[in-house]
N, C-alpha and C positions, 0 to 999 in steps of 0.2 A: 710247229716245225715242219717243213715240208723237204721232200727228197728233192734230189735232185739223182754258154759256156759262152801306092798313094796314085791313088787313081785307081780304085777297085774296080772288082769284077764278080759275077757269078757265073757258078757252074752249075749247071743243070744234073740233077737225079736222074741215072738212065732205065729204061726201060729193057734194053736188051744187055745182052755183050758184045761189046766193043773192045779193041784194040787199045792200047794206051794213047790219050791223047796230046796232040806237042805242043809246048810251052808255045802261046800266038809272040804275035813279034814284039821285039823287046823285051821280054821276060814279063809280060803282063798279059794275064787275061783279058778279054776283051767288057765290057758293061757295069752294068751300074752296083758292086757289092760283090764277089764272090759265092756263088752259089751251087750248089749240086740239085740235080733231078731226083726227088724223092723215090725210093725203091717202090716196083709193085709186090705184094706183099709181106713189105718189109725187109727183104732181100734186093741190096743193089748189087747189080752185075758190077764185073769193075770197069772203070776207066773210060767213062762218055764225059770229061768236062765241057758244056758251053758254056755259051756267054750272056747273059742280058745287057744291055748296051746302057752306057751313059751316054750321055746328049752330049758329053763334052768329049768325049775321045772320037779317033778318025776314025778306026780299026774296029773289027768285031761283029759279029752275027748274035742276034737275037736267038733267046732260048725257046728248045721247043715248048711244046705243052705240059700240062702235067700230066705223071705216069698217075695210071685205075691204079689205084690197091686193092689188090685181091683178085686175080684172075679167076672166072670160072672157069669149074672142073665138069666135065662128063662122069655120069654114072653109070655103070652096066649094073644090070638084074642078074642075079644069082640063079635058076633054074634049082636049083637045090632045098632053097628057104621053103618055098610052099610046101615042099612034101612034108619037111620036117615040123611045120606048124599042123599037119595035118593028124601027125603022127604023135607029137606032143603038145596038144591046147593045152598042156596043163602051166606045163615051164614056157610055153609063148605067154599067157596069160599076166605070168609073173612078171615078163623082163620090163613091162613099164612100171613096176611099180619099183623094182628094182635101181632103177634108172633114175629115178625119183627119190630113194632111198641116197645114192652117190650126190645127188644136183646137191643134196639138202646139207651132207655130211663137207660137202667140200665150200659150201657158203659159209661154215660154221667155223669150217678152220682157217679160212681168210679172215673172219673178222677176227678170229683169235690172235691170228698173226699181225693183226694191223692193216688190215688193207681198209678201214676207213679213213675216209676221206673228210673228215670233221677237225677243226683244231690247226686248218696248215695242214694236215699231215700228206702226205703224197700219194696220192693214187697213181699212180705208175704200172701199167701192163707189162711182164717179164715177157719176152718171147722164149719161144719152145725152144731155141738154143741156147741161150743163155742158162735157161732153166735144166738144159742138160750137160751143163758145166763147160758152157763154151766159153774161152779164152776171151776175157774182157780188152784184152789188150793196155792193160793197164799200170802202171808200178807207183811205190811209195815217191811221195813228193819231199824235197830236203826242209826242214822247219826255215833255211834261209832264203825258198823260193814262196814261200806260203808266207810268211812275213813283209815280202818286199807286196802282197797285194795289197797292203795299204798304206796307198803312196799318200807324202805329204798332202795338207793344202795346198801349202804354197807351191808345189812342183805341181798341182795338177790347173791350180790359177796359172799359173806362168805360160803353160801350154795353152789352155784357151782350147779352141775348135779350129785345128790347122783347115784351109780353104780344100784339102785333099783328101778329108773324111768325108764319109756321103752322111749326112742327116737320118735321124727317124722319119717316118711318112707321119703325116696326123690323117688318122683317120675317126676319130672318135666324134667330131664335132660337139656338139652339148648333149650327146648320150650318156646314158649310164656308165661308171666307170666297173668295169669288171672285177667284184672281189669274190673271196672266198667264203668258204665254211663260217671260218670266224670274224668277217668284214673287214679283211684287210685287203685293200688292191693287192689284183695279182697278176704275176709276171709269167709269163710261161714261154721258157725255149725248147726247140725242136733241132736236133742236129745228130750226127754223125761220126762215130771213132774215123773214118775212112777219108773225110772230109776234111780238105787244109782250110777249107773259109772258114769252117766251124773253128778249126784251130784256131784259126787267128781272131774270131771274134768271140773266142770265151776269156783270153784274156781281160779283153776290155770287159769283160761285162763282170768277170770275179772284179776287179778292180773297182766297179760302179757299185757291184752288191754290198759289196764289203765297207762304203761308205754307211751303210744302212742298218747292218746287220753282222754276223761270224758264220762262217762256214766250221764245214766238222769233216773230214775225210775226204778231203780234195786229192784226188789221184793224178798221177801224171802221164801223157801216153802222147803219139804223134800220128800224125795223116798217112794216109797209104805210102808205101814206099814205091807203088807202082802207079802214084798218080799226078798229077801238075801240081809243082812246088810239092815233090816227094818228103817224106819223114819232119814237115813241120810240127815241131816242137811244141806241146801244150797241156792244158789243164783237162780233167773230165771231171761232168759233174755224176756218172756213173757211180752209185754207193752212195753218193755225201747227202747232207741234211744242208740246212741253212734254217737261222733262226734271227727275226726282226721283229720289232716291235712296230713295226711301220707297213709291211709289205709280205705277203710272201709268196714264194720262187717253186716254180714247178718245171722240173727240165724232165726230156727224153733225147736219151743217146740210143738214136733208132736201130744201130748197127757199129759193130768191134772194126778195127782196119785190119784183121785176120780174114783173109782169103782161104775160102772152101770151095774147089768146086767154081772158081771162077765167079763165085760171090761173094759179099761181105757177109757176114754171120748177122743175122737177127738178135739186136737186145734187148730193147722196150719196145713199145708201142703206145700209141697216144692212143688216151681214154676218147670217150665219145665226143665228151665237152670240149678236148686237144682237138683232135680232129673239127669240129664244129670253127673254132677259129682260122684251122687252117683252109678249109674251103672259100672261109671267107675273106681271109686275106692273104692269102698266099694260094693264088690259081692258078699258079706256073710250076706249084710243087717246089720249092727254094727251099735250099737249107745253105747257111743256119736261118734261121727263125724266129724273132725276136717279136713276143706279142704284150704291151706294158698297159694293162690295166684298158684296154679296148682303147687307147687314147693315142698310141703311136705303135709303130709296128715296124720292124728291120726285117727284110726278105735279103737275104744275103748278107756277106762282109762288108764291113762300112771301109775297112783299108785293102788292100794288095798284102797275102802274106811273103811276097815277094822279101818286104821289107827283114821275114824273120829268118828269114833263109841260111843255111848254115853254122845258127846259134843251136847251143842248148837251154835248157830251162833255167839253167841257173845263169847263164850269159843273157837274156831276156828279160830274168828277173833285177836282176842288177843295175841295168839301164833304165826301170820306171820312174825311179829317182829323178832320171838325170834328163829335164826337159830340153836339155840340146838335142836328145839321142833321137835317132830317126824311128827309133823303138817307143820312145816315148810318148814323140809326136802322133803316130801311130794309136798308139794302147790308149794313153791317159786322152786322147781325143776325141775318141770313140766313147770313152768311158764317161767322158765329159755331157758330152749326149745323151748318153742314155742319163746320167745325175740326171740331168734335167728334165728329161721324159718321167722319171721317175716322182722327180719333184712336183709334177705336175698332179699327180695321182696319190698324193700324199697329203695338198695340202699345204707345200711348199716346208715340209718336217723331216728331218730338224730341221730348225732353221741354220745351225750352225753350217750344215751343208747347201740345205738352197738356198740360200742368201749369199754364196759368196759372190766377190766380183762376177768369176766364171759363169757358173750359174745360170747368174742372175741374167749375165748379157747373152748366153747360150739361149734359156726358155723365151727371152723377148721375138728372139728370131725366127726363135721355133712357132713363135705364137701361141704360144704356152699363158 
């Protein structure tokens, strides 16, 4: 079990702070997926959206680079410490061993507590805000909106891969496919409480897990209310588990859509092995972040959460069903993709799922 989300755009992770920035023309971001500038140290200022550019729209500036995580710090020397080392060898003698006494006592209680990493189980870094009871930004989800994520077959055959969804990238060639602990391909997402792309592209992806596998404590929460496409409506995988017999899911919600201080609060943080993926495919710092088994990889929204605008969760949920709905087309599209990404790194398992019509003519194109 591991812990743990038309004509798109992304927005870039900022580095500094910035002013709020304005919806570009026509209510759409400009590039290819929706994406944010990954925070340096884990703290995003607010409100820098760019854009990474699709080939196919007019409009739009390229994203900048990616933000350094971790600025360095200056240290000043104490004038103080030498004397007091001179004065007491005995207690300076001690504090490394003492030091060493804490490293050992607090390895002990993490593995106690579960922080192995064997089994699925999630290794997931808390940040220090979180860790000091910062506001998740998050509420209970309706059993009617958790229910609607497993939409038909047949509504998700129907929809297909509308021409409006951006694809997975294949980057894996005939490499190793990336599994876990216990040899299951593994999935690992990267995103943001703050972030409407993240919003809009966990839908699809509960929707594609969930072909797969059950979630356990799916929370519900929405994008900044001070950001492009304000208070989008959507799931988090902050708290929840997922459990497959096929696959397993490793997400980080790097940051709450609570503003402190003119930042996002700190929530997770990617493990080394997290990070190692993201250098490598994701140089531009993008969130959301969608990395399937080293074999396909989403840098940004694959839709416009334009589409979700002004719904609630249980108005969003309700339309998964319904393959007319421009919601549908949307989510079960996206999700459709990623099946198939998925499919790919499985084995084509079940087959109940990668074999359907959809599927089957999604991974052709994918080259899957």
């Amino acid at each position: 079990m591991s812990k743990s989300t038309t004509g798109p755009s992304r927005q870039a992770r900022p580095t500094t702070k910035n002013p709020p920035t304005k919806r570009p023309p026509g209510g759409r971001p400009s590039g290819n997926g929706g994406a944010e500038k990954r925070p340096t140290g884990g703290h995003r200022p607010a409100n820098d959206p760019t854009g990474r550019r699709n080939p196919a729209e007019a409009e739009g500036s390229p994203a900048s680079g990616r933000a350094t995580r971790g600025g360095a710090s200056s240290r000043r020397t104490n004038p103080k410490s030498a004397s007091f080392r001179s004065r007491h060898p005995v207690l300076t003698a001690l504090v490394p061993v003492i030091v060493v006494i804490a490293v050992i006592a607090t390895m002990v209680l993490i593995k106690a507590t579960g922080g192995s990493s064997s089994g699925g189980a999630s290794h997931l870094a808390t940040g220090s805000s979180a860790a000091a009871g910062a506001n998740a930004g998050t509420t209970a989800l309706p059993q009617s909106v958790l229910a609607s994520l497993s939409v038909s077959p047949a509504a998700l055959d129907s929809v297909g891969s509308p021409g409006s969804i951006v694809p997975p990238s294949r980057v894996g060639g005939s490499g190793a496919i990336l599994r876990a602990a216990d040899g299951k391909p593994e999935i690992t997402y990267v995103g943001a409480g703050y972030c409407p792309y993240c919003a809009a592209e966990r839908w699809a992806l509960a929707v594609a897990l969930s072909r797969f596998g059950t979630f356990s404590n799916l929370s519900g929460t929405h994008s900044s209310s001070s950001d492009v496409y304000p208070n989008t409506q959507t799931l988090s995988f902050y708290g929840s588990s997922y459990s497959s017999p096929y696959v397993d899911f490793q997400a980080v919600e790097e940051a709450t859509n609570q503003q402190v201080g003119g930042t996002y609060q700190t929530l997770q943080a990617p493990t080394a092995a997290e990070s190692s993926l993201l250098s490598t495919y994701d140089t531009q710092g993008s969130i959301p972040f969608l990395d399937v088994g080293n074999k396909y990889v989403i840098t940004g929204a694959s839709y416009s959460p334009q589409v979700l605008q002004g719904l609630s969760q249980a108005q969003i949920a309700s339309q998964l069903g319904d393959a007319s709905s421009p919601v549908a087309q949307a989510i079960d599209g996206t999700a459709n993709n990623i099946t198939a990404a998925i499919c790919s790194v499985t084995g084509n398992q079940p087959s109940s799922v990668c074999d359907s019509p959809a599927i089957t003519a999604i991974a052709k194109s994918m080259g899957s």
